[in-house]
BAKOL-549054 format. One record per residue: residue in one letter; x negated, y negated, z of N, C-alpha, C, O in turn. Coordinates in pm, whole numbers, plus 50000, padded with zeros to 5 digits. Example, Ala and Ser with C-alpha at 12.3 -4.5 7.8 and 13.67 -1.06 7.14 Angstrom:
2
A486815056950780487705045050780486805033050780485765033250846S487155022550708486335010650714487104999750787486594988650804
This chain:
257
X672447615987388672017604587469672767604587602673997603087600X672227605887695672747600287819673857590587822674027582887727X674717590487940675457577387919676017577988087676527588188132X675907570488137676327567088307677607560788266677427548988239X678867564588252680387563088233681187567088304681257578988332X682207555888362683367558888431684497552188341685207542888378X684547558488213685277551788095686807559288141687027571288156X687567549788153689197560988150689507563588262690697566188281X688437563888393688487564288522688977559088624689237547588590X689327560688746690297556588796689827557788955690057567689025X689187546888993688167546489059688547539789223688747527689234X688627548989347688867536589448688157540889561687957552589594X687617525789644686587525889750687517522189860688017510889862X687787531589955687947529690095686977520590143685787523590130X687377507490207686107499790269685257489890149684067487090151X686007487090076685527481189935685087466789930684357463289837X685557456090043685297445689981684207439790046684357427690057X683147444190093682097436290117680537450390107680797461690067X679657448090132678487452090128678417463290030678607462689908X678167471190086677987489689992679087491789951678927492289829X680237493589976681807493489926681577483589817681487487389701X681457470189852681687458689714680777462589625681287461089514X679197468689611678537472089526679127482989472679237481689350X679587494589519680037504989471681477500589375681397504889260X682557493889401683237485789339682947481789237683457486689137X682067471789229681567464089133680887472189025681047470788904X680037481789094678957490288989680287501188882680037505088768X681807504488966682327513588866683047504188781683237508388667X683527491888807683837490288736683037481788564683307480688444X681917477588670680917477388500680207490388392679407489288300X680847501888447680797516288426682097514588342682027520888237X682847510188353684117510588266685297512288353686277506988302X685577519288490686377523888565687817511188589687677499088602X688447514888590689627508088670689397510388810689447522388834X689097501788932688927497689031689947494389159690737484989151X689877503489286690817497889375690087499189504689057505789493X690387494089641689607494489680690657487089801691437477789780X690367495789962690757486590064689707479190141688507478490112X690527471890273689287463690303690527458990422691717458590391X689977455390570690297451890685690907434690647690267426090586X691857433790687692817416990650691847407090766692557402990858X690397402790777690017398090819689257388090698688957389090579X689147376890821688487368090741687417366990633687387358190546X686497377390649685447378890609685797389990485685017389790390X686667397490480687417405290388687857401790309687407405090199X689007392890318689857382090231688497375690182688397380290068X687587368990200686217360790081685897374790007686097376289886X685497382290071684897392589938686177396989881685867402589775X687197397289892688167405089790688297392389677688067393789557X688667380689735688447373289610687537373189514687677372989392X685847373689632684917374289551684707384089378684327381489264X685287397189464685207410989383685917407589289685427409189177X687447401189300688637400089207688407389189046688897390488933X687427378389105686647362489036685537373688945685537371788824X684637384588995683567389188917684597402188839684507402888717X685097407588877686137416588819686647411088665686427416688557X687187401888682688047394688587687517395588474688187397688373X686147394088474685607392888324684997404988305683877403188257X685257417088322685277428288269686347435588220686067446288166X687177433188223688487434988146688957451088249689127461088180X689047451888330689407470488405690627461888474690947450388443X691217469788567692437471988634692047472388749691157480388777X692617463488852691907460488995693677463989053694827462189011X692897470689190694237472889304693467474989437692687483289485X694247460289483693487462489626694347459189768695417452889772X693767463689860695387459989921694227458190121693047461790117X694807452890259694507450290344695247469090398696417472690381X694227476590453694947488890496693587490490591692477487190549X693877497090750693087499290818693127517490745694087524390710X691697520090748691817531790697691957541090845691477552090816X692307541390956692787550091021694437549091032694907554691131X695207543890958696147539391024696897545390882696747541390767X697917558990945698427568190823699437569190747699557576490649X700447558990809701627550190742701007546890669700997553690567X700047533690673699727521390576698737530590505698507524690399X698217539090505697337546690365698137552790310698007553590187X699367559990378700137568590287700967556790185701267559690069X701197546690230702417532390129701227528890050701377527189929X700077527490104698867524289991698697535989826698377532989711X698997546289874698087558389785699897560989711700157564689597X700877557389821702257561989715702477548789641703437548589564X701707537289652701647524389571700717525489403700927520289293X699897532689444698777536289347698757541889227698457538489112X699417557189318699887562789214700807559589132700947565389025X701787547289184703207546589081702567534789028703407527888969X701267529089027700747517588981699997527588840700337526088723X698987537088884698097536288774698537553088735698157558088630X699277559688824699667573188756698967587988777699137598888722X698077583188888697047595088939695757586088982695587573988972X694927596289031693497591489055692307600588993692547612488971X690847594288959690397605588924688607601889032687717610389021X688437593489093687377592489228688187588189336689357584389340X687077589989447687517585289564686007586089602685137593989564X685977576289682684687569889796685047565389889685747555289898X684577572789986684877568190164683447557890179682287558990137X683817552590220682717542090245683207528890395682687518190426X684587537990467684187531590543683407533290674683157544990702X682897522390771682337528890845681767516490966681627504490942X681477524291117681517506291168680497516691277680647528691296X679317506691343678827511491452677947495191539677987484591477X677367495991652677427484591719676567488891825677267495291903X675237488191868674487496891945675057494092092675187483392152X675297505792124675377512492243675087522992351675447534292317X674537522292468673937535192539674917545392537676117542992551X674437556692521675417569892576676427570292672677627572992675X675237565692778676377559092929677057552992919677847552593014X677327543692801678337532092857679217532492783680057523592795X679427542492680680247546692599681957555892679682057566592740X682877547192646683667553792720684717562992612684347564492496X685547566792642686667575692573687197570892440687267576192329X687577558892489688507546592441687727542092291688277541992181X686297538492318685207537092209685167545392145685387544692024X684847557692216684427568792111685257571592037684777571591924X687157576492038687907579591930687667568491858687177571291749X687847554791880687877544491756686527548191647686637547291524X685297552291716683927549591590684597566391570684127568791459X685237576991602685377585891557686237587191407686137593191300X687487573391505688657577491385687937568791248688017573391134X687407558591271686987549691170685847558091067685987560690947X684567561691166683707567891019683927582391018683227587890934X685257596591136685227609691032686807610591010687207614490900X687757607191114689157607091082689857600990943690817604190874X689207594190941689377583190852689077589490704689847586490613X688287595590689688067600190564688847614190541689387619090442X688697617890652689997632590614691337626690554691897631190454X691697617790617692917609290642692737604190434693707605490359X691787600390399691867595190287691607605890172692127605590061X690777614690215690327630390090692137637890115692637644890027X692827634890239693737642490247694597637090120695087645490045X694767624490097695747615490051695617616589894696477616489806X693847617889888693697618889737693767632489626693917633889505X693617639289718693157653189698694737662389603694737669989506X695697657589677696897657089577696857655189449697177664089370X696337638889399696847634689310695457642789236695657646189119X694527644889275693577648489195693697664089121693127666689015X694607674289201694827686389179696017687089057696037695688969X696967676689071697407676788987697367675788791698147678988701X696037669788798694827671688696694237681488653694057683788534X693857688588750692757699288799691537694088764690747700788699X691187678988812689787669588867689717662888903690647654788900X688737660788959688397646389079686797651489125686197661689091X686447642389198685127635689244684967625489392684917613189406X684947631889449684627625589598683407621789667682607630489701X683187607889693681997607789701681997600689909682347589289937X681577610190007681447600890129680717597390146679827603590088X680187585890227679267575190242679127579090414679857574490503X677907589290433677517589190563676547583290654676877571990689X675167588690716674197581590760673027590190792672997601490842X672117582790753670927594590808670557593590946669447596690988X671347590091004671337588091154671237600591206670567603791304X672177610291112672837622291220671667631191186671887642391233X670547630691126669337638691183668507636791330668467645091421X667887623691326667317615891432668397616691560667897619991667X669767614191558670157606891602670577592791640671047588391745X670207585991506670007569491574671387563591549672427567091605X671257555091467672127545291400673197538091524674267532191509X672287541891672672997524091774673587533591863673767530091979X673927544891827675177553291971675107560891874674787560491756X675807574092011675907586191994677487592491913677697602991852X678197583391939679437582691882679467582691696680337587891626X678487576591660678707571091508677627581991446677807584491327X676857586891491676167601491494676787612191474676787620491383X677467610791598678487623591584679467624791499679617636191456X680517613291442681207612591343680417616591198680707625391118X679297606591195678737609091091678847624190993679267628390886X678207627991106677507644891143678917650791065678977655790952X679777648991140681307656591075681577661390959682087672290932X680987647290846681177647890753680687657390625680997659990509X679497661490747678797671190618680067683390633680457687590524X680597688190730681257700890750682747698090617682937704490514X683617685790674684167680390579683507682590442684137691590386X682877679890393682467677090265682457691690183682847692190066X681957704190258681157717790292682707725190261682747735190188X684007719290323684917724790331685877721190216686687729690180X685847709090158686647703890051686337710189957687267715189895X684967712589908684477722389805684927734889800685587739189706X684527742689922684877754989903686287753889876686467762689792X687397748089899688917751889879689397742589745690337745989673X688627730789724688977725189635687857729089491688527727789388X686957731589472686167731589362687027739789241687067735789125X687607750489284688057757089197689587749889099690057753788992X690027738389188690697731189133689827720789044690617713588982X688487717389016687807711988920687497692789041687317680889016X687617701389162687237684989254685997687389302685707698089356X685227678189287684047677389340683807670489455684197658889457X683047676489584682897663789678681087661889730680347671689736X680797653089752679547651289779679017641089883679757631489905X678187641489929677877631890072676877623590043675847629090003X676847609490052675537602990058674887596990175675557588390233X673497600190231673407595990356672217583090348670997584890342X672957569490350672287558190332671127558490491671377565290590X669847548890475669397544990590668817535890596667897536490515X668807519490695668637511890683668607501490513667927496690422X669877503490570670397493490432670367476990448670497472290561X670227470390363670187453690414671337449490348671457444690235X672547453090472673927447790458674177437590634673377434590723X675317435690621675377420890683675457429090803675187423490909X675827443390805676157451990915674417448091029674097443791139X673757454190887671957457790967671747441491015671547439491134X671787428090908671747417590914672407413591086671687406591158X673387417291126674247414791238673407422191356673357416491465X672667436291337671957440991447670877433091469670697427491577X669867431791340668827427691359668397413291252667837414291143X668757402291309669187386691246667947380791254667807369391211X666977387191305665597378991277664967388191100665017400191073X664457376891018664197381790902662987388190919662607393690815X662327389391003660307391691014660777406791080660067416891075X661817406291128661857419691217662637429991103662597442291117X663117425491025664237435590897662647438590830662297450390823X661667427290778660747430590675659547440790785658767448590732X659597439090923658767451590962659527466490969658897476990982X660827465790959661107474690950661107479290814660947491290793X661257471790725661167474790552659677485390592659747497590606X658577478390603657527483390576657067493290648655917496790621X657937501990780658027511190802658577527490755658527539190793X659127518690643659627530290534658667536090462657617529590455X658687546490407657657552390315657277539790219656317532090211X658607541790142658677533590023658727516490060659247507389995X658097516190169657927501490212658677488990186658057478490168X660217489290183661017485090182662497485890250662977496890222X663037481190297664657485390339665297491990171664777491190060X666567498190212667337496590134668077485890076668007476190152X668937482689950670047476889907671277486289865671367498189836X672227475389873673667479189837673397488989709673877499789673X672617481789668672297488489500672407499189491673227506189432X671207502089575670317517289575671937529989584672317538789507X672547524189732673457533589763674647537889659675147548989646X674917526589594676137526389468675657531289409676127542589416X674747531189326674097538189177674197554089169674527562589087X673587553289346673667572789349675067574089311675477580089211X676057565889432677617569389403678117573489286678707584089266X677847564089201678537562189082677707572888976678467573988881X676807579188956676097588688958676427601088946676397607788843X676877605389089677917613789167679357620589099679867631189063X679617603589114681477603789049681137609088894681777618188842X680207603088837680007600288673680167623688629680387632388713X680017624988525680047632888462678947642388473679087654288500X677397633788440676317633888489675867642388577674807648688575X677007642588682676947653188818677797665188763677917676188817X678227661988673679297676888679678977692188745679847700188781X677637694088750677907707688826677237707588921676477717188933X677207692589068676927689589146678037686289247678927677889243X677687696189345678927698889452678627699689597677437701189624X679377699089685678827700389868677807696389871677537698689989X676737690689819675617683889812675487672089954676507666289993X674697670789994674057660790127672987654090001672547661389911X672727642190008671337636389944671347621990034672207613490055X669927623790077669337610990207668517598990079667437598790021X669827589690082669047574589999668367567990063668867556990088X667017570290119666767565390225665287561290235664937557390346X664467561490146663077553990050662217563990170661387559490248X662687579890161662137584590257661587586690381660687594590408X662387576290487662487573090602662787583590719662267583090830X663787593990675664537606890717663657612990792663627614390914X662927616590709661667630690698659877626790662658887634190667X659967616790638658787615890655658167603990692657117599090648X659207598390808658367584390869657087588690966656387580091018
């Protein structure tokens, strides 16, 4: 029989406490996983970490969560040397963070571009770097990044969050080849038009999200859902001899709008 299990697992989302991060969260740990997960010390952060921590509770797993900008390599390294002396190793990791804000090419200056750089590709080196240790020491792990199907088209608001995006497949391409043989898996998921507070914040009229729903093949936007399930999927066992993999969650929008 099949079984979708993150029993014994040891599970943490970069970017965890609100939208696709909080679903992905939430979905491992009703998988069975012990759960950790950062998240920006902003207002809107602090409500979903409680939120996550109040629905957590009554699943009985192991929550660790902490305020860490994921570019910032002090506070991930005190995070991940916190972790480990908390739970004793890791056995996933999910990058899931990620920030973009439409902007012309032109008006994009230097200053912008490293920040959407360091945030959705620095940022995840910075975190596969951190995990990738504790995972070898096992000889397994499971990496799952959270990219965009932007970086075909080009879209997703600027050229900056494209280009990071884009990075990630090479990243991903490269962790495998040097890590697989240590028993780590890494894999890319490329969400598109998701209905998180992010898309909600671009486009705040509801008639204009549902024409874009119905511009999809599958005549709908995405949910948080959709994107976690693959995740957890991924991480799960299920995937075991699924590796460097790209897969577009994207109700076929990519390639055949």
């Amino acid at each position: 029989m099949l079984n979708l299990s993150l029993e014994k697992r040891r599970t943490l989302v970069i970017g965890g406490a609100r939208g696709i991060g909080a679903k992905i969260v939430h979905m491992a740990a009703e998988c069975g996983s012990d759960v950790a997960w950062t998240s920006l010390d902003t207002e809107a952060d602090r409500n979903g970490n409680a939120l996550l921590q109040t629905e957590l509770a009554e699943l009985g797993v192991r929550t660790f969560c902490s305020p860490v900008d994921c570019t910032d390599e002090a506070g991930s390294q005190k995070f991940f040397a916190e972790l480990e002396k908390e739970w004793g190793g890791l056995d996933c990791l999910v990058y899931c963070a990620g920030f973009t804000s439409p902007m012309p090419f032109e008006s994009i200056d230097l200053t912008s571009w490293r920040r959407v750089v360091d945030i959705n590709l620095n940022g995840a080196f910075l975190a596969t770097r951190l995990a990738i240790p504790l995972m070898k020491k096992q000889n397994s792990g499971s990496i799952v990044l959270i990219g965009s199907a932007a970086i075909v088209a080009g879209g997703g608001g600027r050229a900056d969050y494209a280009s990071a995006k884009a990075g990630l497949e090479g990243l991903n391409r490269a962790i495998t080849k040097e890590f697989a043989p240590s028993g780590i898996r890494c894999n890319l998921v490329h969400p598109s038009l998701i209905e998180t507070d992010l898309l909600k914040q671009r486009h705040p009229d509801a008639e204009k999200r549902r024409t874009l729903g119905n511009e999809v093949p599958l005549r709908r936007l995405g949910q948080p859902e959709d994107i976690a399930a693959t995740t957890i999927f991924l991480l799960s066992d299920l995937a075991s001899y699924i590796t460097a993999q790209s897969l577009y969650v994207d109700g076929g929008r990519t390639f055949c709008k």
